[in-house]
C-alpha positions in Angstrom: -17.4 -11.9 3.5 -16.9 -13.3 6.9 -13.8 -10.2 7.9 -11.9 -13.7 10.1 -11.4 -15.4 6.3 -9.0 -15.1 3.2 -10.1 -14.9 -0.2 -8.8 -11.5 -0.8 -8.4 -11.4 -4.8 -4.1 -9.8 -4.6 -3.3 -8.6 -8.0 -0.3 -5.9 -9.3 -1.2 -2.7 -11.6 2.1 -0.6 -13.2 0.4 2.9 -12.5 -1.1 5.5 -11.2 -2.5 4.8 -7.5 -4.5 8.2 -7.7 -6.4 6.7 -10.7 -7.3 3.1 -9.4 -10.9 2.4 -9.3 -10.8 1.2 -5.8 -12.8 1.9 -2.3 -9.5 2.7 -0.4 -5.8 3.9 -1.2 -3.3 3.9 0.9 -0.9 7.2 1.2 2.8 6.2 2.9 2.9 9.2 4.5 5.6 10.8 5.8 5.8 11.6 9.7 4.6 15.0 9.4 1.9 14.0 7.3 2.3 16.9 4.7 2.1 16.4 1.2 5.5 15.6 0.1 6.9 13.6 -2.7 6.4 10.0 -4.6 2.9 8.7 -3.7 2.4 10.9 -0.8 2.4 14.0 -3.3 0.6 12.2 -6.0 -2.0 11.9 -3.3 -2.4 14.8 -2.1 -1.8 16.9 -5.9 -5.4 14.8 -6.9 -7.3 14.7 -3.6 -10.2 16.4 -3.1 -10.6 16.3 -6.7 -10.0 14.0 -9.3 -9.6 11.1 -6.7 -11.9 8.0 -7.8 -11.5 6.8 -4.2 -13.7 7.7 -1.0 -10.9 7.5 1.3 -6.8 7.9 1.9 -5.7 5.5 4.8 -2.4 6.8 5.9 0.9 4.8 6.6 4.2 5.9 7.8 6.1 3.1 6.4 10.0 3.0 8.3 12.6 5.3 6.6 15.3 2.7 5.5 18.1 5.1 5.1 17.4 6.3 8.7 18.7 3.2 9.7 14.8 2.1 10.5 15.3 -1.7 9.2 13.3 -3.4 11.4 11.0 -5.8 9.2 7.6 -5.5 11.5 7.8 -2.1 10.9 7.0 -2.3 7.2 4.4 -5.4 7.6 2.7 -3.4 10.6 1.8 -0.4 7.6 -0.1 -3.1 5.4 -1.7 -4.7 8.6 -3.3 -1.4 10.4 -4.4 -0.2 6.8 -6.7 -3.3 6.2 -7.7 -3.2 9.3 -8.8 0.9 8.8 -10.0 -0.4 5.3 -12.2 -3.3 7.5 -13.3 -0.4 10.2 -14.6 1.8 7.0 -16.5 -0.9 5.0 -14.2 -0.6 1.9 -13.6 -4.1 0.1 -11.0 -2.8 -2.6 -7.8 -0.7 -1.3 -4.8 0.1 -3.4 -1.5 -0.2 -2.1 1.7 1.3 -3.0 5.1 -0.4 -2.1 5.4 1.1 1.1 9.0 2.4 2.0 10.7 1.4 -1.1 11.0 4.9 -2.8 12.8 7.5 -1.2 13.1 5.6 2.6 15.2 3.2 0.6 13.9 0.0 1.3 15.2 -2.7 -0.6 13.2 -3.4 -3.6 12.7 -7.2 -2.8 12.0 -7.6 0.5 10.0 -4.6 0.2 7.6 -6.9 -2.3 7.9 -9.9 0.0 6.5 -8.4 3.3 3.4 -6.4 1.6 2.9 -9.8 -0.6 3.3 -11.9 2.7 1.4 -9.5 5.0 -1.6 -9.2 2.4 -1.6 -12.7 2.1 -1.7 -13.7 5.5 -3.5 -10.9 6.8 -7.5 -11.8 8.2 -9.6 -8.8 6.0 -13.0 -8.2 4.8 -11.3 -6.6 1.9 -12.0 -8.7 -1.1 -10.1 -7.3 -3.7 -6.1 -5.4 -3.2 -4.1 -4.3 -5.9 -0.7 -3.3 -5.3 0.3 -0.4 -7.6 3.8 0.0 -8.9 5.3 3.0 -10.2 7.6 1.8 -13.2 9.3 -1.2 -14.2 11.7 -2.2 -11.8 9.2 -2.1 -9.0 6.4 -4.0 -11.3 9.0 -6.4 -11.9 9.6 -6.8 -7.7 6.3 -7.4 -7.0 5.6 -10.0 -9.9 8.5 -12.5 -8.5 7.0 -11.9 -4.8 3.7 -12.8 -6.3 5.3 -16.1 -7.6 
């Protein structure tokens, strides 16, 4: 695929990011880059093991409760990660909700920007699942999804 069209294929899991099937996941990281909790520990608990994906693209989404609110923060995390993804040649990459576990962000508008910057974003990447991590986050991302 041409990487200046759309066509990506968005879709939502409720899992496990360290067991998606995918080319690409993406970690939100924290600052130091250490293994912490959420998705960043998942991550790094399974890597270099039982990891079905050939790479970890790194994020540092904006910590929420730090008073780090501003929108093109967040979007900026789902933007440089496809275009790492792009750079490496993967066509599937796994998301989490980036910023909206223990940085706080709000649950909605967490959902809207990575739905909004995914859709709009130019990629190579044909297919991007966004992985949520119980209920209330599936349930966030659906109603972005429309």
């Amino acid at each position: 695929m041409d990487p200046h069209t759309r066509g990506m294929d968005l879709q939502i899991v409720n899992g496990d990011i360290t067991r998606q099937r995918v080319d690409a996941i993406v970690n939100a990281a924290n600052a130091r880059m250490r293994g912490g909790g959420g998705v960043d520990g998942a991550i790094h608990r399974v890597g270099g093991g039982d990891l079905p994906a050939t790479w970890v693209i790194h994020v540092v989404g904006p910590n929420y409760r730090a008073g780090q609110r501003d929108r093109s923060l967040l979007t900026a995390c789902y933007r440089n990660a496809l275009r790492v993804a792009d750079d490496l040649g993967a066509t599937s990459v796994a998301f989490p909700l980036v910023s909206a576990g223990i940085y706080g962000w709000p649950l909605d508008d967490a959902a809207g920007a990575a739905v909004d910057t995914l859709r709009a974003t130019l990629t190579s990447v044909e297919r991007c699942l966004l992985v949520a991590f119980g209920e209330a986050t599936f349930d966030a991302v659906r109603r972005a999804l429309g």
